[in-house]
C-alpha positions in Angstrom: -12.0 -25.3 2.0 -8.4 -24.6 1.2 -4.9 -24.0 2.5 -4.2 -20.6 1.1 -3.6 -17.9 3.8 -2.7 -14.6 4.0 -2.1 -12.9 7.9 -0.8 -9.4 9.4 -0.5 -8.8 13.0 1.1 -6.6 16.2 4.8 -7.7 17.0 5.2 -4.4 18.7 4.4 -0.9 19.0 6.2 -0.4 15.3 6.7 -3.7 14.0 4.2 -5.2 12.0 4.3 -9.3 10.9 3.4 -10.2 7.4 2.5 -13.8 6.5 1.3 -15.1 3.3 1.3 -19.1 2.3 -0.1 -22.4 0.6 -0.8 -25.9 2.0 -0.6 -28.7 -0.6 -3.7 -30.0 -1.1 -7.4 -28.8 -0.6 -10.2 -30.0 1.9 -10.6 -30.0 5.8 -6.9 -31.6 5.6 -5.4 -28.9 3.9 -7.2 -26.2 5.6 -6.6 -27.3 9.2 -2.5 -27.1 8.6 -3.2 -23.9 6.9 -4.2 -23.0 10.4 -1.3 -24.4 12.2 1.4 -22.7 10.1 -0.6 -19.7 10.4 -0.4 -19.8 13.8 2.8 -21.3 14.1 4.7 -18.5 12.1 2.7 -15.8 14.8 4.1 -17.5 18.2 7.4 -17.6 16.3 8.0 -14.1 15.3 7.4 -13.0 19.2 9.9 -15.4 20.1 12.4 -13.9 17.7 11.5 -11.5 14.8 14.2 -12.4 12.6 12.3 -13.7 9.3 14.9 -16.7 8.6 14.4 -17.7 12.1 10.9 -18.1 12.4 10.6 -20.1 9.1 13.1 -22.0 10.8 11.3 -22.6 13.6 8.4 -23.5 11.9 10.3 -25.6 9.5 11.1 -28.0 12.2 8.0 -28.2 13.9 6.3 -29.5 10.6 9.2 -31.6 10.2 8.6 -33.2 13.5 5.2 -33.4 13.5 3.4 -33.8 10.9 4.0 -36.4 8.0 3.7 -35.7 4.3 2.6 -32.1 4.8 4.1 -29.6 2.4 3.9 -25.9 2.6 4.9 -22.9 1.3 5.4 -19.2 3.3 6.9 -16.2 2.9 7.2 -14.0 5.5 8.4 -10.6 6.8 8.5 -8.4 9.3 7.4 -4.4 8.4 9.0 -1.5 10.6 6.2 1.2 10.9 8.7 4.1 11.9 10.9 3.9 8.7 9.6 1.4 6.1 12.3 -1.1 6.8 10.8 -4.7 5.5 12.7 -7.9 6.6 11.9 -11.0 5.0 12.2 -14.7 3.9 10.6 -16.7 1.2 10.1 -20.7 2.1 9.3 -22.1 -2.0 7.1 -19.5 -2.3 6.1 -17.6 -4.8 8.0 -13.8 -4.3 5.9 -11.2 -3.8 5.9 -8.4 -6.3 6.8 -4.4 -5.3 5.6 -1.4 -6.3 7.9 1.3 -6.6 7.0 5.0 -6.0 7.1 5.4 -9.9 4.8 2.6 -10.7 7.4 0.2 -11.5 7.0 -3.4 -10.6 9.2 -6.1 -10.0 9.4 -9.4 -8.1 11.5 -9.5 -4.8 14.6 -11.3 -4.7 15.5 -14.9 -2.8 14.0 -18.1 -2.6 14.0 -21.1 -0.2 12.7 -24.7 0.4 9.1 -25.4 1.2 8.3 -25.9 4.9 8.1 -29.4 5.8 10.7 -31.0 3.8 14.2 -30.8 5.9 14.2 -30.4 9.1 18.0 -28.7 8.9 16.5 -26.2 5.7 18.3 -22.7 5.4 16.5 -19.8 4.9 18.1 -16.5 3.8 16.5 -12.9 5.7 16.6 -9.9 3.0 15.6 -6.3 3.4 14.2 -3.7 1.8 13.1 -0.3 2.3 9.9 0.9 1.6 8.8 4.7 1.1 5.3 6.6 1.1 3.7 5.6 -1.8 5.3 2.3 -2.6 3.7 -0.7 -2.1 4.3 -4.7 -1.7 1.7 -7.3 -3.4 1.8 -10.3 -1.8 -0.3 -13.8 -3.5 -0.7 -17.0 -4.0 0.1 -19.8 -7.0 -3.6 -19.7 -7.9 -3.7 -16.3 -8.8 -0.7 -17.2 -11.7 -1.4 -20.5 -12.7 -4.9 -20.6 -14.0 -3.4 -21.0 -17.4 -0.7 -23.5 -16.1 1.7 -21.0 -17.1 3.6 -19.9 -14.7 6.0 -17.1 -16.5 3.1 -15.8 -18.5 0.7 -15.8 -15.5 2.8 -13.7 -13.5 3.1 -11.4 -16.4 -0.2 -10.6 -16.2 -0.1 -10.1 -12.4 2.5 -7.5 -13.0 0.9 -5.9 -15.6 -2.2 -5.7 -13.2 -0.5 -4.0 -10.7 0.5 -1.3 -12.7 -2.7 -1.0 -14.0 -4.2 -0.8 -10.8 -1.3 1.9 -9.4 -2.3 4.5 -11.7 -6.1 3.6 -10.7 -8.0 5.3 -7.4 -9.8 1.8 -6.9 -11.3 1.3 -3.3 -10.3 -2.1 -2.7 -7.5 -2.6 -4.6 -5.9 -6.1 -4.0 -10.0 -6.9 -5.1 -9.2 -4.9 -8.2 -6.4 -6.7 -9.5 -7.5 -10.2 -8.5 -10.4 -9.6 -10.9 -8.0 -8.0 -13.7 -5.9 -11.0 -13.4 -8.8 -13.4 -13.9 -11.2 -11.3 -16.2 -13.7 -13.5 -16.2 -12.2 -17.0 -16.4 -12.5 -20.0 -13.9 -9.8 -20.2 -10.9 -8.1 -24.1 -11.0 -6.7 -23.3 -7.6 -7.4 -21.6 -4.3 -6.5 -17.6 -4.4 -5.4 -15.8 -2.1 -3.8 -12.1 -2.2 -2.6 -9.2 0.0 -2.2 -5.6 -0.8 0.4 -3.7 1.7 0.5 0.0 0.6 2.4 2.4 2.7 0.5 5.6 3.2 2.3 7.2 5.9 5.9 6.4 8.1 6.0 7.7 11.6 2.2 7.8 11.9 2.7 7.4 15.7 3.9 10.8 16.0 0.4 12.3 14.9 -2.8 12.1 15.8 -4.9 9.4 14.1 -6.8 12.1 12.2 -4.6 13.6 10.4 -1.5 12.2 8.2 1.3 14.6 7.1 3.8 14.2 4.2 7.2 15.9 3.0 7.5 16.7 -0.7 10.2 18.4 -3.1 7.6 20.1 -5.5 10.4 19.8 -7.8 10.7 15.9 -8.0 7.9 14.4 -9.8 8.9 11.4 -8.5 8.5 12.9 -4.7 5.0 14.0 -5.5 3.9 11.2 -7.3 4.6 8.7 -4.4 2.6 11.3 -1.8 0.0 11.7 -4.2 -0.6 7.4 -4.4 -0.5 7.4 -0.5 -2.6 10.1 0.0 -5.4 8.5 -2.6 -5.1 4.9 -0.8 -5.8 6.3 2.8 -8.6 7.8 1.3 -9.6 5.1 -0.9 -9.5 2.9 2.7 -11.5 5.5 4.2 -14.5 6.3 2.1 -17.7 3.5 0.5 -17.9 6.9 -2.1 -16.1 5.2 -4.9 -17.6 7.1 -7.5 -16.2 10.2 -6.4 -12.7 9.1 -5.7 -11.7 10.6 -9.3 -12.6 13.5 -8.3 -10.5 13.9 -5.1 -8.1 12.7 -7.7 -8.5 15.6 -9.7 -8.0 18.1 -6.6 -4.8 16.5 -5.2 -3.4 16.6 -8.6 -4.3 20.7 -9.4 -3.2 20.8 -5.3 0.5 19.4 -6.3 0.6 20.6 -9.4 0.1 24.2 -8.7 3.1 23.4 -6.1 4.9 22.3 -8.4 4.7 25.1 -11.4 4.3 28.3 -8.8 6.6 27.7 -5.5 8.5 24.7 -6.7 10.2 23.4 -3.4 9.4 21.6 -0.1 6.2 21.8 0.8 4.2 20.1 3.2 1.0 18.0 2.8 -1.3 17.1 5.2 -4.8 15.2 5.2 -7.0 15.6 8.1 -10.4 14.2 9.0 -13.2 14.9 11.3 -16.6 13.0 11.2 -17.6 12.3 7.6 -15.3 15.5 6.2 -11.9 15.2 4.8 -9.8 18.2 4.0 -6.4 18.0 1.9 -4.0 21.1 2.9 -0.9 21.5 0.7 1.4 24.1 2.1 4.8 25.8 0.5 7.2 28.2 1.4 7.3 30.0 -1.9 6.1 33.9 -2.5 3.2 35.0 -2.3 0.6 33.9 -5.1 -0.2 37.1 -7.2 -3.5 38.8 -5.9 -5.3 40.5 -8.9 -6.4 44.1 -8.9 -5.5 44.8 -5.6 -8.2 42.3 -4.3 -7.4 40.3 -1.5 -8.2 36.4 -3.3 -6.9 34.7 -5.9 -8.3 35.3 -9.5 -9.0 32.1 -10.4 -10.1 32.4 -13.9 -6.5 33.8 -15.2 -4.5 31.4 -16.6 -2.0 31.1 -14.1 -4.6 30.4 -11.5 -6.6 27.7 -13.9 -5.2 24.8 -11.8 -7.2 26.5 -8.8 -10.1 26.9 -10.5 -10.9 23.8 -11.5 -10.1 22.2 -7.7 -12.6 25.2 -6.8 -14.8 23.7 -8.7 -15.0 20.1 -7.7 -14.1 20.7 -3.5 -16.7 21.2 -1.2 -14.8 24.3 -0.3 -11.6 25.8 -1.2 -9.3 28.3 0.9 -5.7 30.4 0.0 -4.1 31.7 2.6 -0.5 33.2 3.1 0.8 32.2 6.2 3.4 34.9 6.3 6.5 32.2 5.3 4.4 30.5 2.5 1.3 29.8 0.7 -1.5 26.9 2.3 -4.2 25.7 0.1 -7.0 23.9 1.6 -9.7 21.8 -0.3 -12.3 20.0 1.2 -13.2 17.3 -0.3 -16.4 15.5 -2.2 -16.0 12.5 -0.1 -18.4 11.4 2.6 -16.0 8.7 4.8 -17.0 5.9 6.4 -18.4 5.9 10.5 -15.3 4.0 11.2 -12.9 6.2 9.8 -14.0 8.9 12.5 
């Protein structure tokens, strides 16, 4: 029994609360404050959202009411229409962010542990956060097991990049056990993943997720391609053939990207255990061979379709008559819940 916590929950209809933290100390002590703040920082963020002010608030209720109890928080509030993040670290360790191109660095600000001063400032930051990009959220167990602080979280960002270029199903799992590869944890652990897959999810039906690319940024369809493959990763038990969804999203994008560079749209959409990726352009026609009407997929301009052919359950090419939509289903069987 520990005092490590991580929490997310409903503020509203688009706001979502974010709560990670660490009670000094270990035992039924230690865990039953872990509780408290937990709860503590809930109540306070429907009283007022602003991050600053609930640690705040919480702040002075430890202050008040409880003796020799030191915690750490951080805290944040996540807007589910645009990807605004609002936050406030309380001694806490800063979480670390993923950018869309993999890169990782820690967030910025800092503040006194609750329980300390009752009159403590804390300091509200913000952030935006795009399709793709992700926020990695932990604990001082996970970076001190070698009582090195600087080198520990080293490692944890080296993880994380790791991990990012991986398909992995449960991902903050993953880099947890790159992190401690094997040796024995001196402290509790605990750690939160928060990738974004899609923004303005409300506006579509929960079975189906729909992106906007610029085929001609890489940087555009790398961060759809990571969202796309963590919805699905949270979707499926079928790690094994996660690489192989992989593989079609990247032919799917690339072919985008070399034929009918431009926007293009792409959608993932789900119906009992079948999942079906659709990338659509608004480039010319793809060249039909022989006056045949299909694609000729084993000429070299049409190799990219070929080998997503050969993977998907089923593949289709269709010109829509302003552009060209690819459909692949794919070698996934998703989970009853995901239904």
């Amino acid at each position: 029994m520990g005092g490590d916590w991580y929490d997310v929950f409903t503020i509203s209809d688009r706001l979502l609360g974010v709560s990670v933290g660490d009670v000094a100390g270990h035992g039924l002590r230690a865990a039953t404050i872990m509780g408290q703040g937990r709860q503590a920082l809930r109540t306070a963020a429907h009283v007022d959202n602003d991050p600053a002010t609930v640690l705040q608030h919480v702040n002075r209720l430890f202050c008040r009411s409880e003796r020799s109890v030191l915690l750490t928080a951080f805290f944040a509030t996540f807007d589910l229409s645009d990807g605004k993040m609002r936050y406030a670290l309380a001694g806490h360790p800063p979480p670390m962010m993923v950018r869309t191109g993999g890169e990782v660095e820690s967030l910025a600000g800092r503040g006194l542990m609750l329980g300390v001063e009752p009159r403590a400032i804390f300091e509200t930051h913000e952030l935006m956060l795009d399709e793709g990009s992700a926020i990695v959220l932990f604990t001082d167990g996970l970076v001190e097991m070698s009582r090195d602080y600087l080198a520990g979280t080293e490692e944890l960002r080296q993880a994380i990049e790791a991990e990012y270029r991986d398909a992995s199903q449960n991902i903050a799992q993953a880099i947890v056990r790159r992190v401690v590869d094997g040796r024995s944890a001196r402290d509790d652990i605990a750690l939160l993943f928060l990738g974004v897959t899609a923004l303005g999810a409300a506006n579509f039906p929960r079975q189906r997720m729909r992106w906007t690319i610029d085929a001609r940024s890489e940087r555009s369809t790398r961060r759809i391609k990571r969202a796309l493959l963590w919805q699905l990763g949270e979707m499926t038990d079928d790690d094994a053939q996660l690489p192989a969804a992989e593989l079609i999203v990247n032919e799917l994008l690339g072919n985008v990207a070399r034929h009918t560079p431009g926007p293009a749209e792409v959608e993932l959409e789900w119906d009992g255990d079948t999942a079906i990726v659709r990338v659509c352009d608004r480039g010319r026609p793809f060249q039909l061979r022989n006056g045949e009407g299909r694609i000729e997929l084993l000429a070299e301009d049409g190799r990219g379709l070929f080998l997503a052919r050969s993977v998907a359950l089923d593949l289709t090419v269709e010109w829509t008559g302003d552009g060209n939509c690819v459909s692949a289903t794919l070698p996934l069987k998703l989970r009853t819940e995901s239904r």
